[in-house]
C-alpha positions in Angstrom: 101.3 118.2 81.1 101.3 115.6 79.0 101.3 111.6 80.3 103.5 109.7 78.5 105.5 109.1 75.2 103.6 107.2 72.2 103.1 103.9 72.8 105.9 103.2 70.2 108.5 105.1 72.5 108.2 103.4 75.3 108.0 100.0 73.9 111.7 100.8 72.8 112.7 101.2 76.5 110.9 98.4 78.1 111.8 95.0 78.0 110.1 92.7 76.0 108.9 89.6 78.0 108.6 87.5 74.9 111.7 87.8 73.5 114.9 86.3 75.2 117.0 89.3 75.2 113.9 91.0 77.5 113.9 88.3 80.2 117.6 88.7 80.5 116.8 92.3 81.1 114.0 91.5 83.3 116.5 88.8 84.9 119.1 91.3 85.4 116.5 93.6 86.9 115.0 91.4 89.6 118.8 90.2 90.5 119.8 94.7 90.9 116.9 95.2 93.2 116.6 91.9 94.9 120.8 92.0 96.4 120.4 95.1 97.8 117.3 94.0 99.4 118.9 90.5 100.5 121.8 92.5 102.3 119.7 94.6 104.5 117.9 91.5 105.5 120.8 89.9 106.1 121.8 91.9 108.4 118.8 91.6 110.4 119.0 87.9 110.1 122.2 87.8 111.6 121.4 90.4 114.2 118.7 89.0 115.5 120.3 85.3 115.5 123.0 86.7 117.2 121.2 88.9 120.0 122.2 86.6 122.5 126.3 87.3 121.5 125.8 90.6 120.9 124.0 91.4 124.1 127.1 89.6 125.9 129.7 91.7 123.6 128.0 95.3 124.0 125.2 95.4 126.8 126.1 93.3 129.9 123.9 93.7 133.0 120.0 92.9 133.8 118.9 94.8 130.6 121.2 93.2 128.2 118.1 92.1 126.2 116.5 95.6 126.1 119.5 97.2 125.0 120.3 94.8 122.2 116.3 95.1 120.7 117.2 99.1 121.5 120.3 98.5 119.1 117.6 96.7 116.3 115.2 99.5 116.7 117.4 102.4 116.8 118.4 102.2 113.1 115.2 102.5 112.1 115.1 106.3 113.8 116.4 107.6 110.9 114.8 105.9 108.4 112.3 108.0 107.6 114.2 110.9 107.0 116.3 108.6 104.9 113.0 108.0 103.1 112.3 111.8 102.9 116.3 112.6 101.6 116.7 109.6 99.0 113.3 109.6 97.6 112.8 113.1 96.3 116.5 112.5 95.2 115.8 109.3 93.3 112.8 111.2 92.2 114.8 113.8 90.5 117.8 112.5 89.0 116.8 109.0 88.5 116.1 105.2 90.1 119.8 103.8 89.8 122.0 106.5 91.5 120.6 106.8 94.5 120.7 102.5 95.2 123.8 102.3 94.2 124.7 105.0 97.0 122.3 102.9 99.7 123.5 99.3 98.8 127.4 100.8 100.1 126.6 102.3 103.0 124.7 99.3 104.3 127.0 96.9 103.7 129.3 99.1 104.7 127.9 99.7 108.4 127.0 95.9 108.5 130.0 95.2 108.0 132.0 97.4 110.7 129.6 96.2 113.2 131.6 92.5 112.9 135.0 95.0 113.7 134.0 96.6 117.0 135.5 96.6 119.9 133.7 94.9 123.0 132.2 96.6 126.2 134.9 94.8 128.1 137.6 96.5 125.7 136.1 100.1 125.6 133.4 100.6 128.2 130.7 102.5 127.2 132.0 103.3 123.8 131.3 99.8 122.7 127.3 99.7 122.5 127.6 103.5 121.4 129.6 103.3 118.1 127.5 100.3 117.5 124.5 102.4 117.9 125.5 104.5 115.3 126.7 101.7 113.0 122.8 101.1 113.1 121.8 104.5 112.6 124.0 104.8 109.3 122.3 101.5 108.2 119.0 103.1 109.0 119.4 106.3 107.0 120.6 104.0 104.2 118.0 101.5 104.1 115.4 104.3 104.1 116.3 105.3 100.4 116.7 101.6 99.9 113.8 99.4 100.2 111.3 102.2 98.0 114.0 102.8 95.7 114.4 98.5 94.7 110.6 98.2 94.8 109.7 101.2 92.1 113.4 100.2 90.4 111.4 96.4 89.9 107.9 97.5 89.7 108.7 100.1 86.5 110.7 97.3 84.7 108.1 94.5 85.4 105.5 94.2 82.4 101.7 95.5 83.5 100.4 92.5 83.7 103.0 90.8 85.5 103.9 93.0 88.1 103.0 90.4 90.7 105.0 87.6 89.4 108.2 89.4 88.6 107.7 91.7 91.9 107.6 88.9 94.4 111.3 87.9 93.8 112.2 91.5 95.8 110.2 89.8 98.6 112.7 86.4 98.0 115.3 88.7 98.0 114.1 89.8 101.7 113.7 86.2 103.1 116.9 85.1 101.2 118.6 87.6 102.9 117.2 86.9 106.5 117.6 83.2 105.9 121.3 83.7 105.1 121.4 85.5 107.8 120.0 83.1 110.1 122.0 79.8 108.5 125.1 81.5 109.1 125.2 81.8 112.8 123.2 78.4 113.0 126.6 76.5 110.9 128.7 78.4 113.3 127.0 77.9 116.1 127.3 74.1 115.3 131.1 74.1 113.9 132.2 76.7 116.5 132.3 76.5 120.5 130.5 78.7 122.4 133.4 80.4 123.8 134.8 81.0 120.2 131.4 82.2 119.2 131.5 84.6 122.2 135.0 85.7 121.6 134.6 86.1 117.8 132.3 83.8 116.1 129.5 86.3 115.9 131.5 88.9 113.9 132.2 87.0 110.9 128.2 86.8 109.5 128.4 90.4 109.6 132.0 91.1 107.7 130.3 88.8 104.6 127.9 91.2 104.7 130.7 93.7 102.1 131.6 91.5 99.3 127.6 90.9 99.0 127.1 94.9 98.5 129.8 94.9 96.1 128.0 92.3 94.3 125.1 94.2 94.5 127.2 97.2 93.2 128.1 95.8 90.3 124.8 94.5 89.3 123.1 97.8 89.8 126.0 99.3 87.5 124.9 97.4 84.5 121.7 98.3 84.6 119.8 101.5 82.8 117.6 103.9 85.0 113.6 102.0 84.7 111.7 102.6 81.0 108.7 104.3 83.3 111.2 106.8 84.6 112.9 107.2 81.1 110.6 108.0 79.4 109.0 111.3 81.7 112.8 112.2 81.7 112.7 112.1 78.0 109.6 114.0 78.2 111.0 116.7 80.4 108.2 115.8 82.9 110.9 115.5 85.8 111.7 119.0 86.2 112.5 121.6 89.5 115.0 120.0 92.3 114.0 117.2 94.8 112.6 119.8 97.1 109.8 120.6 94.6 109.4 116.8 94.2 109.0 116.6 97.8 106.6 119.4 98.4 104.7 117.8 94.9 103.8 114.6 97.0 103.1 116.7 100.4 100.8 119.0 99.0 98.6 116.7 96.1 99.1 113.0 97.4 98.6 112.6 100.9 95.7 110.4 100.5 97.5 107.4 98.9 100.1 108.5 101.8 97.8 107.8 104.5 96.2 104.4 103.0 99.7 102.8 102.9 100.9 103.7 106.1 98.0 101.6 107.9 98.9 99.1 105.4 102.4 98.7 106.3 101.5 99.0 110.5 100.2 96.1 110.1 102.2 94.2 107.2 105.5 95.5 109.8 104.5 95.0 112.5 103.8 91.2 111.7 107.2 91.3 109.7 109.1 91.8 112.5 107.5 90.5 115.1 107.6 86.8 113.3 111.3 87.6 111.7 113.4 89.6 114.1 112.0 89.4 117.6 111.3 85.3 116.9 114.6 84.1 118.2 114.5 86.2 121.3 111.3 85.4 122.3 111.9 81.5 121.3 114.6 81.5 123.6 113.9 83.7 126.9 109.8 83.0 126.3 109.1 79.4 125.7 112.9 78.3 126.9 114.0 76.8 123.5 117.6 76.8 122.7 119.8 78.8 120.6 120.0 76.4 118.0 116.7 75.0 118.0 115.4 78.7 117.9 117.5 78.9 114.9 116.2 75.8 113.2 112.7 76.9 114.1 113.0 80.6 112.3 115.0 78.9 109.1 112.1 76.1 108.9 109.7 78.8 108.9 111.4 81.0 106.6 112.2 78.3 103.9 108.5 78.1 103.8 107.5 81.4 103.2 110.0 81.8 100.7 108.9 78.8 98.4 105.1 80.5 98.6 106.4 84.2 97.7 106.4 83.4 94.1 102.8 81.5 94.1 101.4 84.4 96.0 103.1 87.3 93.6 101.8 85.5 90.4 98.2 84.4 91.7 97.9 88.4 92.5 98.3 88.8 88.8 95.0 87.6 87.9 93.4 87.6 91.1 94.2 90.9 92.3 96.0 92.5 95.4 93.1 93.3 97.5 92.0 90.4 98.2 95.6 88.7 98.8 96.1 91.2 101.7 92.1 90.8 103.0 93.0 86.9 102.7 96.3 87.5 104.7 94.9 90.3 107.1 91.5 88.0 108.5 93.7 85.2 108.5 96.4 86.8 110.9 93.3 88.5 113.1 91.8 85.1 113.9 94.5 82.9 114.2 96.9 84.6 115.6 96.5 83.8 119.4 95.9 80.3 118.9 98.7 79.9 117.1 100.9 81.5 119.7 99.5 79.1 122.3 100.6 76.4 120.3 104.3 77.2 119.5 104.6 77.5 123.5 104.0 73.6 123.6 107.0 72.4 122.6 109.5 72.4 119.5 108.0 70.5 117.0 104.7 72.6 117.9 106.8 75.5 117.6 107.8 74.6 113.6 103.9 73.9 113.1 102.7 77.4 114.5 105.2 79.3 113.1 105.0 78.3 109.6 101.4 78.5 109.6 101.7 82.1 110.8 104.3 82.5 108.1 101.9 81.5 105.2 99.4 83.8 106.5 101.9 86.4 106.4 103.1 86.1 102.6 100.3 87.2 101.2 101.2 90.8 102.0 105.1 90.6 102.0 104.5 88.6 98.2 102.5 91.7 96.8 104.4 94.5 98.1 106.6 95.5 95.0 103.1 95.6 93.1 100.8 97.2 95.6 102.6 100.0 96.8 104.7 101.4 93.6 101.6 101.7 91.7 99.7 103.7 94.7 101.7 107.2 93.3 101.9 108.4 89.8 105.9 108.0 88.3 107.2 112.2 89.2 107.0 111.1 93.4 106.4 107.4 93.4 109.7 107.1 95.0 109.2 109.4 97.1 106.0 108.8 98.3 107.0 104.9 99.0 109.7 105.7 100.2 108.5 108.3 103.2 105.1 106.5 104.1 106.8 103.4 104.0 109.7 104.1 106.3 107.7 106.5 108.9 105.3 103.8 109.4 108.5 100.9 110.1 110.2 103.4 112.7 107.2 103.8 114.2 105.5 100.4 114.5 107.5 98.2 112.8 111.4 98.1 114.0 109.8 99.1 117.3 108.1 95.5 117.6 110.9 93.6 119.1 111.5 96.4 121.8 107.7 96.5 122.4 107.2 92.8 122.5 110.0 92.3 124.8 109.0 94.6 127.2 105.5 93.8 127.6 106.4 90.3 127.7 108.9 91.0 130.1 106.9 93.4 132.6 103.3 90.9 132.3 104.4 87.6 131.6 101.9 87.2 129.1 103.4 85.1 126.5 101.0 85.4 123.8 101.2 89.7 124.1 103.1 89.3 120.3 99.7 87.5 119.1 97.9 90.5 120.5 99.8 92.8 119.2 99.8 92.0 115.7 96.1 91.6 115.7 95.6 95.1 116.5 97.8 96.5 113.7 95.7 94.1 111.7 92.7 95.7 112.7 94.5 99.1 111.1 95.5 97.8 108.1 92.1 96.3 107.1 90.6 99.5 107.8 93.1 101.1 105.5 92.5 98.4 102.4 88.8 99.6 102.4 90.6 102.7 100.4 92.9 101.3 98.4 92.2 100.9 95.1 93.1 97.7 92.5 95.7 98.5 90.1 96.8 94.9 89.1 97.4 94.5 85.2 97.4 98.7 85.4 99.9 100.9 83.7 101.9 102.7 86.0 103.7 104.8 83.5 102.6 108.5 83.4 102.3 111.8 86.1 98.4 110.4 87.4 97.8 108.1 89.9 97.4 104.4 88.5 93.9 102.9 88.4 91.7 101.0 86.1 89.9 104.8 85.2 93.4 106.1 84.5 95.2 103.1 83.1 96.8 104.2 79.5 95.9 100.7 77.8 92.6 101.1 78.7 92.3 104.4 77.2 93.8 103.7 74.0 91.9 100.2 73.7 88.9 102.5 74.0 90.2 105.2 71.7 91.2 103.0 69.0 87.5 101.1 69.4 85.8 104.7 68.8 87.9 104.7 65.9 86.8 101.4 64.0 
């Protein structure tokens, strides 16, 4: 089995960086995978900004709260088999179809969420259709989130993978931050019986014409030169069953090493994005606005350091942006959490501190993980140990978090919390191995040992 075209070939496909009509390509790339990215984020933004509406609208009673975080973490349930049904798909017949299937459905269920009926209309119904509003959003966003990282990662140039990879990341804050800034301007231009009644629905009905955009920009778009050019190769071959049982049965290492890296890159990812306005608000007694104020300072931040952190991993490397953001999160995380209990300017300080500790990891993602599986079941493989990890520590945080907090009235459980999933996740980056500047073209798994430049450089040196 061969591993790749001639160098020649595949310089056709990809975009050149150099020249202007390749960094319109790369452009158009980074805006395809980045909107699709930005709309599930936003829809988490405006969730968890609007908890407090929602949990009035659909879960009245003493356990208002729980039931909204159970509404967050239910959709991830079915993420994971999302994962296991879109990637081997997206594996097999390409990069392109299957996001332009996920980016509909999400926007689609985001958007019917913002056209339900309340409890008070339709009883029980209310909080159960919206249940399974986030469940369709969960089986889509499985296939979504690996399928925009490989779609970026395969396009990006070797050596700036990093750089070009970090704006799926802005795409993820952007996203949230919308999110967020939406119910903040209507929560100051609105009432609070309008944003009761219906103020809260219309963040999530914008949430349609921004996956139609993101439709549209996937359409123009070729499948990635990496996928391309195995296709052309007749490398991709079988159904997406034998991609699946490809990865099961030969890859389970590079399974197992990113799914302690994304307990704890998830767990801090939600705990710090979704569950932060809740436990602003019933934890240190903030309110609803200055929550809001506190999150969108926060996030600003981490989004203007995304593209610092994605382009210093270039020549730096990945490792030791995620043992830099790992430590960092381990040692101060307590501390921190005391602080943003002392008071709302406090808060701002503590929480974008945490947030730059975090970026690190969230910058690097669309580089680090792609390149962990060879091109015949890197969707795949993302895609599954991704999104098992998420539904099982991740989009469980707020609901976990709550509780605790809840039952002990220990405020600073969260800081806990996400220093043990550090703990995991630096244990799992002793086995991971550096692939920045790396091909990732080809059926092996990327490393310096199997990178394809590296050979030919050599092979053309025996030559001379």
């Amino acid at each position: 089995m061969s591993d790749t075209k001639p160098v020649d070939t595949f310089d056709e496909l990809a975009p050149d960086p150099e020249s202007p009509e390749g960094r319109k390509l790369l452009h158009k790339a980074i805006g395809a995978s980045a909107i699709g990215n930005a709309t599930e984020w936003f829809d988490y933004g405006v969730y968890a900004a609007a908890s407090v509406y929602l949990t009035q609208a659909f879960f009245p009673g003493d356990y208002g709260t729980i039931g909204t975080m159970l509404g967050f973490a239910v959709s991830f349930v079915l993420r994971p088999l999302g994962g296991m049904v879109w990637g081997p798909i997206g594996d097999r017949i390409g990069r392109k179809s299957v996001l332009a299937m996920t980016i509909l459905l999400i926007s689609g269920a985001t958007a019917l969420i913002g056209l339900l009926p309340t409890h008070a209309s339709i009883g029980i119904w209310a909080p159960i259709l919206l249940i399974l509003l986030r469940v369709v959003q969960g089986f889509s966003t499985g296939g979504e989130y690996g399928g925009a990282a490989t779609f970026m990662a395969e396009y990006a140039p070797d050596n700036k993978r990093g750089k070009y990879g970090s704006f799926l990341e802005f795409g993820t804050l952007g996203g949230f931050c919308a999110g967020t800034a939406f119910v903040l301007f209507l929560q100051l231009g609105l009432s609070d019986s309008q944003m009761d009644q219906w103020g809260w629905r219309i963040p999530f009905l914008f949430a349609l014409p921004l996956g139609l955009i993101g439709l549209y920009l996937r359409s123009q778009m070729d499948d990635t030169p990496v996928f391309q050019e195995l296709e052309q190769e007749d490398e991709i071959t079988g159904t997406p069953w034998t991609r699946f049982k490809d990865l099961m049965l030969h890859y389970w290492q590079p399974i197992l090493i990113m799914f302690g890296m994304v307990i704890a890159l998830n767990v801090a990812n939600y705990t710090l994005l979704a569950y932060q306005p809740t436990y602003l608000q019933n934890t240190i007694g903030l309110t609803e606005s200055s929550a809001s104020v506190v999150n969108l300072i926060g996030q600003l931040a981490m989004m203007a350091l995304i593209p610092f952190f994605g382009w210093w991993s270039d020549s730096t490397g990945r490792k030791p942006m995620w043992w830099g953001s790992l430590v960092g999160l381990f040692v101060l995380a307590i501390p921190l959490y005391w602080l943003m209990g002392q008071g709302f300017a406090w808060a701002i300080v503590a929480f974008v501190i945490l947030g730059a500790l975090y970026i690190p990891q969230l910058a690097t993602i669309s580089a680090t993980f792609p390149a962990m599986f060879p091109t015949q079941v890197r969707y795949a493989g993302f895609a599954i140990s991704y999104n098992v990890a998420t539904a099982a520590f991740g989009g469980t945080a707020p609901l976990v978090n709550d509780a605790v907090v809840a039952g002990t009235g220990w405020s600073l459980f969260p800081a806990a919390y996400m220093m043990g999933a550090c703990a995991i996740g630096m244990i799992a980056l002793l086995f991971l191995k550096e692939t920045a500047g790396c091909s990732i073209r080809g059926t092996e798994i990327p490393s310096k040992e199997n990178d394809l430049c590296e050979r030919q450089k050599r092979l053309a040196e025996a030559k001379a």
